[in-house]
C-alpha positions, -999 to +999 in steps of 0.1 A: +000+000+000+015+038-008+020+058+018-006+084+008-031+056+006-048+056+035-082+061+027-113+037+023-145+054+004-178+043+015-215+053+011-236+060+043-264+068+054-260+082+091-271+114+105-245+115+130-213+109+114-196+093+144-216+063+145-195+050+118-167+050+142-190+041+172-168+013+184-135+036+182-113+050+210-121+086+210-085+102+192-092+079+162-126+084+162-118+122+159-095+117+133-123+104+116-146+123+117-122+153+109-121+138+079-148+131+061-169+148+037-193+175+043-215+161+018-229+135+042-265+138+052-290+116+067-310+093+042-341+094+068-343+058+083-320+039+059-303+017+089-339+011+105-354+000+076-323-026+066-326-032+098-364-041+098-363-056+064-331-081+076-329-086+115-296-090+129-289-126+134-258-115+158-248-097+184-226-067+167-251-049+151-234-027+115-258-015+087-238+017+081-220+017+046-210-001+017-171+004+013-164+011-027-125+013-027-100+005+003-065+018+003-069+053-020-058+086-019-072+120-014-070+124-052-095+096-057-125+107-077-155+106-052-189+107-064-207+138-052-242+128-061-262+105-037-259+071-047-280+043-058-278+011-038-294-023-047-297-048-028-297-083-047-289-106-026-281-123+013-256-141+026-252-157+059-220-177+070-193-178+095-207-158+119-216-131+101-245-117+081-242-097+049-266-080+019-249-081-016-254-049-036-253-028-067-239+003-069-252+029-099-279+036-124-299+010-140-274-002-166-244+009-153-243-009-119-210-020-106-207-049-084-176-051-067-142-035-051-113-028-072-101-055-053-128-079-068-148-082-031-184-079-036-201-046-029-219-055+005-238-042+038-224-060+069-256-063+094-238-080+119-216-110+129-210-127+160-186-123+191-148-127+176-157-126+141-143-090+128-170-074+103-143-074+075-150-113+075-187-101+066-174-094+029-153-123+024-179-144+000-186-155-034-216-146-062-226-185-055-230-182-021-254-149-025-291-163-022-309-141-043-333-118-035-373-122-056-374-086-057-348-058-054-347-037-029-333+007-039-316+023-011-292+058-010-265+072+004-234+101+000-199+089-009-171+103+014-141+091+027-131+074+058-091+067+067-080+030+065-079+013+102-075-021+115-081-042+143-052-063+152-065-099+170-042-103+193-044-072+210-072-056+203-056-025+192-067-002+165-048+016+146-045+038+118-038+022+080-007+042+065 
């Protein structure tokens, strides 16, 4: 990873931008939130509704973003329009519980990372399991949904950080 990139870019919906960091000590979760973009805005009862619509099967409760890139720079071209979300599909599996999206207009959806991960919504995963696990699955393991479901939220960017097992540190990516 370069030096200069640090940054993941997601798309929320929160009204209170901390609550993406919720879980942080409170110097990172500052950094954070210094941060990010003022573009984000509340999508009125986004979370509730994924939340309604697919009941946490865990304890650790997420249904905050959908990361589009990990590991960018600040010259990374983020979207400034609100962005369309689709869910297609669930998975369930190790612990952890996961929506498969689309991101973009009709016809011009993507579908995963640069890093060829599936775009996804982590709604929660059990004690131990880190929500990056959430992600880790495959177009055959997606069940499919009978009907799409169209949700929205603001790009922005977030800086990199991880969780290291062993010590439950976190630190800054970079």
């Amino acid at each position: 990873m370069k030096k200069d990139a640090n940054l993941a870019v997601v798309v929320g919906w929160d009204r209170d931008v901390s609550q993406y960091a919720h879980n942080l000590p409170g110097s990172l979760r500052h950094k954070i939130e210094s941060t990010m973009s003022p573009r984000i805005g509340e999508i009125a009862g986004t979370r509730d509704y994924i939340l309604s619509r697919w009941p946490p099967r865990h304890n650790n409760v997420y249904a905050r973003y959908v990361t589009l890139a990990r590991d960018v720079g600040p010259g990374y071209n983020l979207p400034i329009a609100p962005q369309r979300i689709t869910v297609w599909g669930t998975h369930e599996g190790n612990g952890t519980q996961s929506l498969a999206v689309m991101i973009g207009d009709p016809g011009r959806e993507r579908v995963s990372q640069p890093n060829g991960r599936l775009f996804h919504i982590t709604i929660s995963v059990a004690d131990g399991v880190p929500p990056a696990e959430a992600g880790k699955f495959t177009w055959d393991q997606v069940k499919n949904l009978d009907v799409y479901e169209e949700l929205w939220g603001y790009a922005h960017f977030l800086p990199s950080w991880r969780i290291t097992p062993e010590r439950r540190e976190i630190a800054l990516v970079g």
